[in-house]
Backbone and ligand atoms as CSV (ligand in chain L), in Angstrom:
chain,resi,resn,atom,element,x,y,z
A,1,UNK,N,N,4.554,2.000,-21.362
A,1,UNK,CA,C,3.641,1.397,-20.371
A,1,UNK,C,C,2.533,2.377,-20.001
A,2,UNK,N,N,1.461,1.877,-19.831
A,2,UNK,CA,C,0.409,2.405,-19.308
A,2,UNK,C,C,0.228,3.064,-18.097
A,3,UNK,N,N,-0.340,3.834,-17.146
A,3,UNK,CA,C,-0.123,3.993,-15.873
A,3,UNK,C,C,0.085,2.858,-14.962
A,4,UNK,N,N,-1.593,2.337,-15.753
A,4,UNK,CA,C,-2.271,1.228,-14.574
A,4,UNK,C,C,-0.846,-0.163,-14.784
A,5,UNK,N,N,-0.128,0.092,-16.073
A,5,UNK,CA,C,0.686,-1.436,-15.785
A,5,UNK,C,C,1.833,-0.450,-14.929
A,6,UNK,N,N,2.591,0.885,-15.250
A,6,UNK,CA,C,3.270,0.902,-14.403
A,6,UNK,C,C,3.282,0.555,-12.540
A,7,UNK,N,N,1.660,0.995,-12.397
A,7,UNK,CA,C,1.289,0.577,-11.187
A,7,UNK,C,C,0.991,-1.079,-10.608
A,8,UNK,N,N,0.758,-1.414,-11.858
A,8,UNK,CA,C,0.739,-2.997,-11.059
A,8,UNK,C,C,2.367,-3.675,-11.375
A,9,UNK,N,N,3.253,-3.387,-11.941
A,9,UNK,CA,C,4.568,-3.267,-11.889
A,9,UNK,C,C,5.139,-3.331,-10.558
A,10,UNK,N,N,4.997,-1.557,-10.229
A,10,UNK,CA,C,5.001,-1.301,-8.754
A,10,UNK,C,C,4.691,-2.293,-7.694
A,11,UNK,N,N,3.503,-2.574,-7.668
A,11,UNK,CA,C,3.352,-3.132,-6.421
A,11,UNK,C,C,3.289,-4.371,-6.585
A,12,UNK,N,N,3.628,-5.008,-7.685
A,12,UNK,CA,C,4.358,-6.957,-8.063
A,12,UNK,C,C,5.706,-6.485,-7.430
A,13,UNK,N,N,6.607,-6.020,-8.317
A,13,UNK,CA,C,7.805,-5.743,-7.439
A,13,UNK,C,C,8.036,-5.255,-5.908
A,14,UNK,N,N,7.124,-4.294,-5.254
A,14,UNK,CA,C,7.110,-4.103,-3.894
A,14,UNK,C,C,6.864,-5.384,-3.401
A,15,UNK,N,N,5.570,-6.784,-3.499
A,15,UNK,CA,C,5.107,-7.902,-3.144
A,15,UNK,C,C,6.398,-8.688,-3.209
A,16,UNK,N,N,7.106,-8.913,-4.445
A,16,UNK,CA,C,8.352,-9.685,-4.910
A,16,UNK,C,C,9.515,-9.246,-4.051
A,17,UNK,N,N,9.998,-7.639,-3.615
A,17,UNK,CA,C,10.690,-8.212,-2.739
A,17,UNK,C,C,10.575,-8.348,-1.570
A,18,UNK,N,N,9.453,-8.437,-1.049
A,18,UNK,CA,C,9.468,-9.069,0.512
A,18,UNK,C,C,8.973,-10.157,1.000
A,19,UNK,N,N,9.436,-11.059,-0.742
A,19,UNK,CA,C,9.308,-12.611,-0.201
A,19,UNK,C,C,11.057,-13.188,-0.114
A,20,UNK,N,N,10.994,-14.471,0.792
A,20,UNK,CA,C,11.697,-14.876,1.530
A,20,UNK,C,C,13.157,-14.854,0.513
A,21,UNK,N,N,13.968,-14.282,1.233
A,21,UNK,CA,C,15.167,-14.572,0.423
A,21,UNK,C,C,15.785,-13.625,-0.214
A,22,UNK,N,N,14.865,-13.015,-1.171
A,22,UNK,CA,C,14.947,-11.998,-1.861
A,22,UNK,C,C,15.703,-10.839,-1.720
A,23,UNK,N,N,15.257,-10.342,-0.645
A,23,UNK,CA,C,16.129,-9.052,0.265
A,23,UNK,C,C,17.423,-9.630,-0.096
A,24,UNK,N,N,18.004,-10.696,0.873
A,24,UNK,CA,C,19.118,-11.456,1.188
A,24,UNK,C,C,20.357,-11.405,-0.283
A,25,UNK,N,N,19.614,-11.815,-1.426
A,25,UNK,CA,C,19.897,-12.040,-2.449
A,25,UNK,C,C,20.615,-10.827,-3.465
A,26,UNK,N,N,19.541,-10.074,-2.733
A,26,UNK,CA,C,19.955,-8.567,-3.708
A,26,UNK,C,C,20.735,-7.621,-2.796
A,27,UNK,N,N,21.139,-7.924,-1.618
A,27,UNK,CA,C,22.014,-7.446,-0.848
A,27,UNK,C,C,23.638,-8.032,-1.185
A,28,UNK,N,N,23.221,-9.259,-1.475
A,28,UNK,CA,C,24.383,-9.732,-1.664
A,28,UNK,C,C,25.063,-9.373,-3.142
A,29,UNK,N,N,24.357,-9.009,-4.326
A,29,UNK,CA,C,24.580,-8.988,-5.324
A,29,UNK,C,C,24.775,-7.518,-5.497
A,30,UNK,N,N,24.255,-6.588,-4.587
A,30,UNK,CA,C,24.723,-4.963,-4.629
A,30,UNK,C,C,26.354,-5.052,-3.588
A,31,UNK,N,N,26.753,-6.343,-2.843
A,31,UNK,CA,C,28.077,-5.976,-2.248
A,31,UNK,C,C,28.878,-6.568,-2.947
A,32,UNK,N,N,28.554,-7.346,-4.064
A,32,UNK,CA,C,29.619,-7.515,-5.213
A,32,UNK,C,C,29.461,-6.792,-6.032
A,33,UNK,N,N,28.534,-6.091,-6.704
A,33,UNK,CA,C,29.105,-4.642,-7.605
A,33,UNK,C,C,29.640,-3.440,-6.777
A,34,UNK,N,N,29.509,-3.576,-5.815
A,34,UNK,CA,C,30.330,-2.806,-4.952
A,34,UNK,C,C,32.009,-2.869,-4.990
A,35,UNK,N,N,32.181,-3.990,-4.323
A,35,UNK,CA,C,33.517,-4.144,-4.503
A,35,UNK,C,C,34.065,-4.370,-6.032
A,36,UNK,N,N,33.276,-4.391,-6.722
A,36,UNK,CA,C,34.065,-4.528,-8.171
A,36,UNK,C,C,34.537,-2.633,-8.636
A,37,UNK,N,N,33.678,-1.625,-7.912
A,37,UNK,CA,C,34.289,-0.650,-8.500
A,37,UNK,C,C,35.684,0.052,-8.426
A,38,UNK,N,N,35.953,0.915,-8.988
A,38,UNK,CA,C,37.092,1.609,-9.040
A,38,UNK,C,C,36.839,2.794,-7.833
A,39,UNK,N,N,38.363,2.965,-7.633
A,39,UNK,CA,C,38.370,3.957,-6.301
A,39,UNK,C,C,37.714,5.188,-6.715
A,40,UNK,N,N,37.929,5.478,-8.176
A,40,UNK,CA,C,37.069,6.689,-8.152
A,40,UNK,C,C,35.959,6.375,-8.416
A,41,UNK,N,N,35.013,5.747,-8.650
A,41,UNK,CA,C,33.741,5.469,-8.957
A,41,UNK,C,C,33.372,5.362,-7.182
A,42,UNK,N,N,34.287,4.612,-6.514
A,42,UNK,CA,C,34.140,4.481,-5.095
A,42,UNK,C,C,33.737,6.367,-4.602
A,43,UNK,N,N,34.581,6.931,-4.555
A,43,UNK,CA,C,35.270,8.278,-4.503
A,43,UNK,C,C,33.535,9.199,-4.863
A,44,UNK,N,N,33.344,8.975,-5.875
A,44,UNK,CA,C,32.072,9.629,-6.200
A,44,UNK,C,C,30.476,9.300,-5.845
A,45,UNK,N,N,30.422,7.921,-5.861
A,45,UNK,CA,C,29.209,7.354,-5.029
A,45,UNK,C,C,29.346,8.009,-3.540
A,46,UNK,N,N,30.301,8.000,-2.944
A,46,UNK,CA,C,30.430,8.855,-1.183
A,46,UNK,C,C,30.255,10.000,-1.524
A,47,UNK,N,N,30.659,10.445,-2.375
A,47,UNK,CA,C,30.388,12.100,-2.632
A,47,UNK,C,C,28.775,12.819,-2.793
A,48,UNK,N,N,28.452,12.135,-3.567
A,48,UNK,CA,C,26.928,12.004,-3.841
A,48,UNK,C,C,26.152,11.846,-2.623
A,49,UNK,N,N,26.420,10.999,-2.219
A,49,UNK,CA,C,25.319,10.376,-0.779
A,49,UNK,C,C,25.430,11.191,0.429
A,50,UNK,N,N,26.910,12.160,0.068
A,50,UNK,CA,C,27.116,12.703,1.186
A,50,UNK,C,C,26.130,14.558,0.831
A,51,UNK,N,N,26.238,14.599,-0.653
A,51,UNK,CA,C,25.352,15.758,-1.135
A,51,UNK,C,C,23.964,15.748,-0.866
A,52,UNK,N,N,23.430,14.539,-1.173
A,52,UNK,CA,C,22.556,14.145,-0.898
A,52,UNK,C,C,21.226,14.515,0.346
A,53,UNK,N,N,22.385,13.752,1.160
A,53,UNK,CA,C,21.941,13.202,2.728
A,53,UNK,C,C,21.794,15.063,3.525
A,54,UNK,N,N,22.960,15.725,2.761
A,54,UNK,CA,C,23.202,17.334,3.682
A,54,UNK,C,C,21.873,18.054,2.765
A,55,UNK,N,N,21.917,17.878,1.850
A,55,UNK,CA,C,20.471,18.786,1.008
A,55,UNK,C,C,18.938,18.258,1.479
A,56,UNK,N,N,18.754,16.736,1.750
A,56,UNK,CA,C,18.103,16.839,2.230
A,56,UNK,C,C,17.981,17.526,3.908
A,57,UNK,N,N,18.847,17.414,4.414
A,57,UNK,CA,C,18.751,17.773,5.778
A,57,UNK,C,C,18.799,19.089,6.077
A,58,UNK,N,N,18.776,20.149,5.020
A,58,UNK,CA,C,18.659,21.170,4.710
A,58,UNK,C,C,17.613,21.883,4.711
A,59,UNK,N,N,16.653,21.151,3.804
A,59,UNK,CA,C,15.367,21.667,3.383
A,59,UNK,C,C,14.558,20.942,4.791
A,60,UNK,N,N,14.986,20.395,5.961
A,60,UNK,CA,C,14.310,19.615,6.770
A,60,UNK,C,C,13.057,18.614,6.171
A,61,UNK,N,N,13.607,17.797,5.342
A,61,UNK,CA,C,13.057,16.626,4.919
A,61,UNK,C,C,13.533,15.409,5.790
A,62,UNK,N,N,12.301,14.471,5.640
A,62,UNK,CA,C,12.490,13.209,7.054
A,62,UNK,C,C,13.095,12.287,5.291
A,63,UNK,N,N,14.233,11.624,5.916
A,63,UNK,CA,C,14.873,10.646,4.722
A,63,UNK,C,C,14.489,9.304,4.661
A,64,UNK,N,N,13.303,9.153,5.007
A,64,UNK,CA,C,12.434,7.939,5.098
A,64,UNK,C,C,11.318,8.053,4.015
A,65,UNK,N,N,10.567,9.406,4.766
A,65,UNK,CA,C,9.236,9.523,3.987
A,65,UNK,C,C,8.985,10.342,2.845
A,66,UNK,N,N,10.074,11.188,2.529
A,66,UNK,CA,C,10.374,12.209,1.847
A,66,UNK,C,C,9.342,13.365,1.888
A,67,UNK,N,N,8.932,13.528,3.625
A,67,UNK,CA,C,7.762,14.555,3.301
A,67,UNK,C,C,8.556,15.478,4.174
A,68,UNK,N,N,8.199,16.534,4.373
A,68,UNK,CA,C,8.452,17.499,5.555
A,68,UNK,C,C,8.183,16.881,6.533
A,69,UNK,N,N,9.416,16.765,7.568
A,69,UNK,CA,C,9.487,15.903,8.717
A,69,UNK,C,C,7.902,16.800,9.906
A,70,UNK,N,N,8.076,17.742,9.856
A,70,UNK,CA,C,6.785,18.680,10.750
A,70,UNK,C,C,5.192,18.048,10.002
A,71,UNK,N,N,5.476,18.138,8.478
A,71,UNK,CA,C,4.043,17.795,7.931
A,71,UNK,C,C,4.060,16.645,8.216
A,72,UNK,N,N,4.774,15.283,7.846
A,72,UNK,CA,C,4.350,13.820,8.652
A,72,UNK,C,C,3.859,13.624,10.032
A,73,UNK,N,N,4.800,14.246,10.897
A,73,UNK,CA,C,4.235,14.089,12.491
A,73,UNK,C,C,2.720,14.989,12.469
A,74,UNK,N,N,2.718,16.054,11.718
A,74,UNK,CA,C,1.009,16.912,11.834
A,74,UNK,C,C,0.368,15.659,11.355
A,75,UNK,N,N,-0.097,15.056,10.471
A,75,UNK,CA,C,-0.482,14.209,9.776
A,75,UNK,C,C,-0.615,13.100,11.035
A,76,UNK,N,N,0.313,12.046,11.023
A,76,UNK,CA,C,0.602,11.259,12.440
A,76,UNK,C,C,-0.089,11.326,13.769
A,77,UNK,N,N,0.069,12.714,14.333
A,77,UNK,CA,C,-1.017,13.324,15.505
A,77,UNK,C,C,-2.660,13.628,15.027
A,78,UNK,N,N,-2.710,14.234,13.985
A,78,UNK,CA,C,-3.710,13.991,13.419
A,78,UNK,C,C,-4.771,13.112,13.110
A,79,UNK,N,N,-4.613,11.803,12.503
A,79,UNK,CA,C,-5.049,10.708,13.091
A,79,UNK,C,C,-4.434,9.685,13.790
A,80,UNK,N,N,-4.156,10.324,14.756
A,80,UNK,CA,C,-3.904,9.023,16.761
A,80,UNK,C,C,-2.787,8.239,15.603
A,81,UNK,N,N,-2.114,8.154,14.789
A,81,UNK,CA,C,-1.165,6.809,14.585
A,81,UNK,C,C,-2.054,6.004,13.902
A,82,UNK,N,N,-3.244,6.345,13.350
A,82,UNK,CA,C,-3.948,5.592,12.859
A,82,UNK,C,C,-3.858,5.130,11.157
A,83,UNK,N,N,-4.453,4.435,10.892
A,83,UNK,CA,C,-4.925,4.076,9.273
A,83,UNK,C,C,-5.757,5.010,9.039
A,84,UNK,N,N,-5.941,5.995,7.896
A,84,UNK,CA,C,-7.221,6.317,7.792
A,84,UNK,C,C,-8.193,5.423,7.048
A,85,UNK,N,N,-8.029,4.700,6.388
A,85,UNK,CA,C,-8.870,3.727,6.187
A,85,UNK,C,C,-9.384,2.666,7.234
A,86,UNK,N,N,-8.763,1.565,7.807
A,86,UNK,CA,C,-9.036,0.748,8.731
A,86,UNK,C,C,-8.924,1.164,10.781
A,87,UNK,N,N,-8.387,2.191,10.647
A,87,UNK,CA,C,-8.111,2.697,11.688
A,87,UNK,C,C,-7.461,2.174,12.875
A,88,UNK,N,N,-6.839,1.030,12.360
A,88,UNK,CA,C,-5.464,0.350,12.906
A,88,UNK,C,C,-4.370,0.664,12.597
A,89,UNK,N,N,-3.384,0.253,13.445
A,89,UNK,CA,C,-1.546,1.233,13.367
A,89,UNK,C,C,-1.210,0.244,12.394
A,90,UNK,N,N,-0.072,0.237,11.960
A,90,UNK,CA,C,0.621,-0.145,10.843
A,90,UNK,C,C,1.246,-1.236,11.630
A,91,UNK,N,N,1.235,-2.796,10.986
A,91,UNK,CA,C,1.475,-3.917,11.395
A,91,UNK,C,C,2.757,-4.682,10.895
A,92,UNK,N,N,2.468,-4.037,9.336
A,92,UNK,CA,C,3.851,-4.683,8.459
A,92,UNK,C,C,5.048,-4.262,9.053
A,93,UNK,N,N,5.965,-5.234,8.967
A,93,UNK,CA,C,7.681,-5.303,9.804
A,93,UNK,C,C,8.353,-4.545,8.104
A,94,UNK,N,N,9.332,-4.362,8.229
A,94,UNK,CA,C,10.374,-4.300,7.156
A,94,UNK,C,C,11.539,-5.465,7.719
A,95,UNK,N,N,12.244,-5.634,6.755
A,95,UNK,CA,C,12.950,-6.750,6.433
A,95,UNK,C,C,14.225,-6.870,8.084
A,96,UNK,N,N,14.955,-5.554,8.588
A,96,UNK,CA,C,15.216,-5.651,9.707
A,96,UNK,C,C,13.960,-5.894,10.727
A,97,UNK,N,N,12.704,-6.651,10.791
A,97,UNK,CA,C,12.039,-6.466,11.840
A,97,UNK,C,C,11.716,-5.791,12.622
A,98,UNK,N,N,11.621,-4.405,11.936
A,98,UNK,CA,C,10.982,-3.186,12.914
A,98,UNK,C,C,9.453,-2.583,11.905
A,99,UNK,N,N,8.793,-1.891,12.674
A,99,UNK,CA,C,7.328,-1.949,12.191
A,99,UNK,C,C,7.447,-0.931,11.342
A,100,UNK,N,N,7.190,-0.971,10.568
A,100,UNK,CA,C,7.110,0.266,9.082
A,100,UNK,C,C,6.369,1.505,9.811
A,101,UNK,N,N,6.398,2.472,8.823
A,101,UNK,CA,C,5.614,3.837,9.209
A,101,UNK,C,C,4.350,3.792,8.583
A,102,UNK,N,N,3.705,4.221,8.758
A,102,UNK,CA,C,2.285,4.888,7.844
A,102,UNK,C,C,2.696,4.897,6.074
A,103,UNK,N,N,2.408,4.570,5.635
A,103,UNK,CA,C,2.649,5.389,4.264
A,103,UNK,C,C,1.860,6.527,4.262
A,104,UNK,N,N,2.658,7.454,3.372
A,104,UNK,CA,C,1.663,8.620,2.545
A,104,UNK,C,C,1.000,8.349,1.533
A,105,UNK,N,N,-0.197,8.279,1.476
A,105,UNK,CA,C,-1.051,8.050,-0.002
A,105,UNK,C,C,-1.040,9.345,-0.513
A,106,UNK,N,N,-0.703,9.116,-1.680
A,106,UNK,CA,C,-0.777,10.338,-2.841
A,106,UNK,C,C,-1.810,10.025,-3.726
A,107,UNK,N,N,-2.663,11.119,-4.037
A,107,UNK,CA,C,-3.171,11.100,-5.357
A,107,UNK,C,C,-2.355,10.776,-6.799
A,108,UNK,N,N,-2.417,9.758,-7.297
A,108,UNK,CA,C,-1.222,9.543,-8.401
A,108,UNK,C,C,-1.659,10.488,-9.637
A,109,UNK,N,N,-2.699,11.590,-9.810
A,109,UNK,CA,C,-2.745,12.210,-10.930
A,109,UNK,C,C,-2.239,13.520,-10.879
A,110,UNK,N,N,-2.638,14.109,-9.482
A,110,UNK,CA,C,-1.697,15.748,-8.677
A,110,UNK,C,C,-0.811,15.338,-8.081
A,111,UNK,N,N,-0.175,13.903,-7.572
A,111,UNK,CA,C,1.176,14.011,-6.778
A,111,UNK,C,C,0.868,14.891,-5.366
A,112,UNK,N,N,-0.257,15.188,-5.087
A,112,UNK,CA,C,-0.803,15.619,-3.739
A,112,UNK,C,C,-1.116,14.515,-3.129
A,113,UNK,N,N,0.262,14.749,-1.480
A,113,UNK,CA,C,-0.403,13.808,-0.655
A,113,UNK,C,C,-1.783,13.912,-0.088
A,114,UNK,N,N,-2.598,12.369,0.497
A,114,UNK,CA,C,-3.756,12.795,0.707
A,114,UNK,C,C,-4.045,12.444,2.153
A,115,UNK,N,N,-3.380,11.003,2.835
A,115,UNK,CA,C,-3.668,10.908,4.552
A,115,UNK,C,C,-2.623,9.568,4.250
A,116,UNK,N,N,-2.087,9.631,5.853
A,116,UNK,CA,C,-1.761,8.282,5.885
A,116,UNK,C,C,-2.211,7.350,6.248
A,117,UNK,N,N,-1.232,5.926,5.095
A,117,UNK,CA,C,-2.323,4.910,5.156
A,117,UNK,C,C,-1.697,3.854,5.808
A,118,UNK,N,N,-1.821,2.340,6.345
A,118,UNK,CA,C,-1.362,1.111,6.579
A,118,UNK,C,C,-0.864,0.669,5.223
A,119,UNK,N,N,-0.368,-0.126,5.041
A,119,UNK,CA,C,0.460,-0.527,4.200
A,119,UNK,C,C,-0.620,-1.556,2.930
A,120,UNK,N,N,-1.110,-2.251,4.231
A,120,UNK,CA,C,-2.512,-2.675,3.719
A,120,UNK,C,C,-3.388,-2.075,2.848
A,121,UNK,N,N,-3.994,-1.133,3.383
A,121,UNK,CA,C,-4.922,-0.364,2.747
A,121,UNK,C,C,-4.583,0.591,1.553
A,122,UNK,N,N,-3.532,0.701,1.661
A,122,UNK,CA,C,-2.613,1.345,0.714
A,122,UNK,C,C,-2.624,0.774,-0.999
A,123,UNK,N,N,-2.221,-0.650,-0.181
A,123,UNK,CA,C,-2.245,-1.500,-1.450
A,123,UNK,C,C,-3.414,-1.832,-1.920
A,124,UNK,N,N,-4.217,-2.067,-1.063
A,124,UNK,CA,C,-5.980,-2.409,-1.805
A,124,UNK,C,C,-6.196,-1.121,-2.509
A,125,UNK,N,N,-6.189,-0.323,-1.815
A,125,UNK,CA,C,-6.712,0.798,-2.761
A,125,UNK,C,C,-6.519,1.256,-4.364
A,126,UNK,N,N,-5.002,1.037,-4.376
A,126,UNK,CA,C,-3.910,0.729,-5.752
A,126,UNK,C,C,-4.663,0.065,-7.059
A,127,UNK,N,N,-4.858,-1.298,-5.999
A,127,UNK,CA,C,-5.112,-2.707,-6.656
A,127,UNK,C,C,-6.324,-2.241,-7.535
A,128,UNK,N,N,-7.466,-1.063,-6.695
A,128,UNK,CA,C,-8.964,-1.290,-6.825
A,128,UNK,C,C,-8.945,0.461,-7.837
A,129,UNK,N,N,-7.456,0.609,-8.708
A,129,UNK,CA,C,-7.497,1.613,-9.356
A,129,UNK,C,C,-7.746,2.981,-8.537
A,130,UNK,N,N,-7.737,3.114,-7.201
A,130,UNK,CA,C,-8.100,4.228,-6.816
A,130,UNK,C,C,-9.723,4.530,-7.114
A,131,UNK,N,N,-10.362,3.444,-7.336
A,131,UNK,CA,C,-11.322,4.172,-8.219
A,131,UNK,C,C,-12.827,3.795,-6.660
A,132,UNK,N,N,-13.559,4.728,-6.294
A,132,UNK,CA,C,-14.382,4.439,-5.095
A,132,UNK,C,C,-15.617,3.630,-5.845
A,133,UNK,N,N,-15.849,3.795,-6.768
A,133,UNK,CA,C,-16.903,2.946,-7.687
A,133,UNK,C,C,-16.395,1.382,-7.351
A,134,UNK,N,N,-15.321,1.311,-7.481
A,134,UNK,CA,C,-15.001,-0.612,-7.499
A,134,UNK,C,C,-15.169,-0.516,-5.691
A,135,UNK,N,N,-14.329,0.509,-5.221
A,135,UNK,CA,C,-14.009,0.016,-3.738
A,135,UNK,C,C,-15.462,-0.422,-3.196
A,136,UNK,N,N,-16.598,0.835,-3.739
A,136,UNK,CA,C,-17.818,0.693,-3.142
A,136,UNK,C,C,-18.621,-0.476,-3.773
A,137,UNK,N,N,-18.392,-1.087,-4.793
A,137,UNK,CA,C,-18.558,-2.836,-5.043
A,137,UNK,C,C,-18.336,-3.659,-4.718
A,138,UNK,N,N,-17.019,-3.614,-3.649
A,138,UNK,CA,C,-16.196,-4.518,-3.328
A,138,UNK,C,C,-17.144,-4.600,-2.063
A,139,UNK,N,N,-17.564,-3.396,-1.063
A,139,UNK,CA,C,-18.204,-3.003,-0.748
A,139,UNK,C,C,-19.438,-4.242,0.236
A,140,UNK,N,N,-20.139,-4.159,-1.366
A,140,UNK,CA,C,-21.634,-4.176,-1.375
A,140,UNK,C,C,-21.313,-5.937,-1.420
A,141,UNK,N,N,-20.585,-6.002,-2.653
A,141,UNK,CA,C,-20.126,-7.755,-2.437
A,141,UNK,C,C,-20.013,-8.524,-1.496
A,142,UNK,N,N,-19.307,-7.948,-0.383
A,142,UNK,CA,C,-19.271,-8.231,0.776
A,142,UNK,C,C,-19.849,-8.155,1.603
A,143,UNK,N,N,-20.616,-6.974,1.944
A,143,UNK,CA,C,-22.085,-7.536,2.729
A,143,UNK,C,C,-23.081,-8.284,2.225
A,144,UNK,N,N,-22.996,-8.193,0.727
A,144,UNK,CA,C,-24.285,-9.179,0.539
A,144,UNK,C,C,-23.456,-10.256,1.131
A,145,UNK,N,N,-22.413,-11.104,0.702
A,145,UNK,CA,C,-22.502,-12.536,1.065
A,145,UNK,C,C,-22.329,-12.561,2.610
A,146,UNK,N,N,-21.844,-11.721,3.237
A,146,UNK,CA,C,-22.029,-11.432,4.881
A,146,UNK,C,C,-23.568,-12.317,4.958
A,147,UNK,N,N,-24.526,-11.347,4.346
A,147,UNK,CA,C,-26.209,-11.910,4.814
A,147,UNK,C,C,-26.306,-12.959,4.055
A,148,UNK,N,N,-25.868,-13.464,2.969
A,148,UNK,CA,C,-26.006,-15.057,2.540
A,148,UNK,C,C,-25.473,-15.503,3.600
A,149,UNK,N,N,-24.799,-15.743,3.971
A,149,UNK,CA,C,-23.694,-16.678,4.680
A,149,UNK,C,C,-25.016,-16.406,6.345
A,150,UNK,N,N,-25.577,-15.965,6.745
A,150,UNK,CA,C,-26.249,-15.531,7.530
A,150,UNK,C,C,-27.486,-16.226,7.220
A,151,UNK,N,N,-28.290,-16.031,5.673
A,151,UNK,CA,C,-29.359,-16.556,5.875
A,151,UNK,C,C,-29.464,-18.225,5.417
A,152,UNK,N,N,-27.969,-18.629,5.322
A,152,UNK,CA,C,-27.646,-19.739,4.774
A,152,UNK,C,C,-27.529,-20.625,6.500
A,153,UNK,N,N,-27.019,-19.712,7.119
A,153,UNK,CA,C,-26.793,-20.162,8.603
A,153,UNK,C,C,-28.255,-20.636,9.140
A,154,UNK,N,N,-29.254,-19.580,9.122
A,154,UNK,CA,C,-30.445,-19.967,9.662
A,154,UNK,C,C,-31.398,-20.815,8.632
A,155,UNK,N,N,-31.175,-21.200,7.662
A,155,UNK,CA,C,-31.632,-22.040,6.544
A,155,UNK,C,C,-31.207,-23.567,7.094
A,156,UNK,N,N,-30.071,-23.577,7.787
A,156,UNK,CA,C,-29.356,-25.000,7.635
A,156,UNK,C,C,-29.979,-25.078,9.365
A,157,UNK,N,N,-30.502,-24.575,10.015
A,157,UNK,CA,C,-30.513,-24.317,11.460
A,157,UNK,C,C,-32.086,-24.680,11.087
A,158,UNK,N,N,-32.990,-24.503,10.448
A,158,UNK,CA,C,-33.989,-24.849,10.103
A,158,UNK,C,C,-34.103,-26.300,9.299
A,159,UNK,N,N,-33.419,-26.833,8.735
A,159,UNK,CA,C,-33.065,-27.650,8.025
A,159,UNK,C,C,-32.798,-27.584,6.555
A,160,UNK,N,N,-33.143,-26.348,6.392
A,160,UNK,CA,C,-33.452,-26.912,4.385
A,160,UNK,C,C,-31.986,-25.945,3.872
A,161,UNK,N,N,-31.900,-25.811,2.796
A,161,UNK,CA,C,-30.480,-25.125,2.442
A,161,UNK,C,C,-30.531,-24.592,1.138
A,162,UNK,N,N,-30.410,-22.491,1.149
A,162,UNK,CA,C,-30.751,-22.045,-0.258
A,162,UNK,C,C,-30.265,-20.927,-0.034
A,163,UNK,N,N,-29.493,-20.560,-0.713
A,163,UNK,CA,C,-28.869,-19.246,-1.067
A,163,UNK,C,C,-29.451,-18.254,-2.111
A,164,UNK,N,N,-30.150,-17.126,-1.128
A,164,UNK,CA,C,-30.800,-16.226,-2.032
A,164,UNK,C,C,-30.286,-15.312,-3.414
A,165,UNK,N,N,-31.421,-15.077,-3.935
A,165,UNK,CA,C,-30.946,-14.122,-4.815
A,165,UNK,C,C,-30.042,-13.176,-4.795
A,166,UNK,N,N,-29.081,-12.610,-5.400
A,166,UNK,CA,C,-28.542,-11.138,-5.524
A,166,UNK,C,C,-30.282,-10.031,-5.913
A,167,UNK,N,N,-30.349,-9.476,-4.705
A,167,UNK,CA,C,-31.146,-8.146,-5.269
A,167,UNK,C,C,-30.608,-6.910,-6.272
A,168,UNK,N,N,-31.858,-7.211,-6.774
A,168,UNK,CA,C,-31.685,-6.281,-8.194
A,168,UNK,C,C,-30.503,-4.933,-8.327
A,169,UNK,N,N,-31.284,-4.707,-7.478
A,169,UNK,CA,C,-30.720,-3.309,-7.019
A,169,UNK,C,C,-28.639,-3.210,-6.636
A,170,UNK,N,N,-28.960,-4.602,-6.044
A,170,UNK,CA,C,-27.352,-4.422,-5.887
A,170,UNK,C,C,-26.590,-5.099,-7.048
A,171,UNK,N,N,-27.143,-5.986,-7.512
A,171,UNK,CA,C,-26.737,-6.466,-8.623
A,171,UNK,C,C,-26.254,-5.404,-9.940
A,172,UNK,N,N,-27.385,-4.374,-10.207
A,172,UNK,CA,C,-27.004,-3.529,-11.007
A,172,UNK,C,C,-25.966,-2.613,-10.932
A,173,UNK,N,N,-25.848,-1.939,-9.575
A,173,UNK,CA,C,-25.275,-0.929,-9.064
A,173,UNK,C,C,-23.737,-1.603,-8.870
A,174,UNK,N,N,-23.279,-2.936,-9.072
A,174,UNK,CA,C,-22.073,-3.899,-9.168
A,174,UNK,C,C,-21.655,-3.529,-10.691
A,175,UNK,N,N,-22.708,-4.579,-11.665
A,175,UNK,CA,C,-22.406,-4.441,-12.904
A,175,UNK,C,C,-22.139,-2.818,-13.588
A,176,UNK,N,N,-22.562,-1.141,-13.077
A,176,UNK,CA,C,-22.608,-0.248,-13.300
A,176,UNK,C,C,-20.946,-0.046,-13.144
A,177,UNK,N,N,-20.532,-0.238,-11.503
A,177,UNK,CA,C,-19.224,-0.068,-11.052
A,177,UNK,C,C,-18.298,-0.801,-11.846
A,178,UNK,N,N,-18.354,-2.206,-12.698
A,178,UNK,CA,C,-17.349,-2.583,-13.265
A,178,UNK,C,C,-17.595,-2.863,-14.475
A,179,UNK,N,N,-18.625,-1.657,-15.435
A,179,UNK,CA,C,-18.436,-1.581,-16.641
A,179,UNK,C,C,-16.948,-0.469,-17.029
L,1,ZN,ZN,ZN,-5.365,0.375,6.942
């Protein structure tokens, strides 16, 4: 697989399971391979989780975010609880109905985290390749039809009805971003 399909992989399956049911489904189907194991297979899964859970708590890692519990909260205070993109708190619930954390956005080519994001913005960004060329198309797309939709308003308020040109200029600087 490619990056970009491992990544849209990723986040089909992140989308897939937090539609309805789903959770429910695969909970239920991890407590029947559960009980199907053997005491020692039992015996060693506790063993593990219990290695686990003490190594991380060792190195003072938060077992949520897998960052340094001190570097998340610096980060966190850092921007107010914010998005750094939209600059709203994080809205998405997780499946018990409590409000998710920030994600950490990583650079996916250094594995260097970079700020935290909403869950939202997280995913657009993904979607838009990481790449600021599309984001800043996506951009421009959107304000232009902002002012269509504007001069379409005062067109119909006048009576007559015409949706202007794409200017050159933005037109090109679109087609540039998604060659
Ligand atoms: Zn956001």
């Amino acid at each position: 697989m490619t990056p970009e399909q491992t990544e849209r992989r990723r986040l089909y399956m992140a989308e897939y399971r937090r539609r309805p049911g789903v959770k429910a489904r695969q909970l239920e189907q991890e407590r029947a391979r559960r009980q199907k194991r053997t005491p020692e297979e039992k015996a060693r899964a506790h063993e593990l989780k219990r290695l686990n859970t003490q190594r991380r708590r060792d190195a003072g890692i938060h077992t949520v975010t897998l960052l340094p519990r001190d570097e998340y909260e610096r980060l966190f205070r850092a921007q107010r609880g914010l998005c750094a993109i939209c600059r709203r708190p994080e809205s998405s619930k997780s499946a018990k109905g409590r409000v998710r954390r920030l994600s950490i956005d990583h650079d996916h080519d250094s594995s260097r985290s970079r700020a935290l994001l909403c869950s939202r913005c997280n995913t657009a960004i993904a979607l838009m390749s990481d790449s600021p060329e599309i984001a800043l198309a996506a951009s421009e797309y959107l304000r232009w039809h902002r002012k269509v939709d504007a001069a379409n308003r005062l067109q119909a308020a006048l009576g007559g009805h015409r949706v202007p040109e794409l200017s050159r200029d933005a037109a090109e600087r679109m087609q540039e971003a998604l060659a």
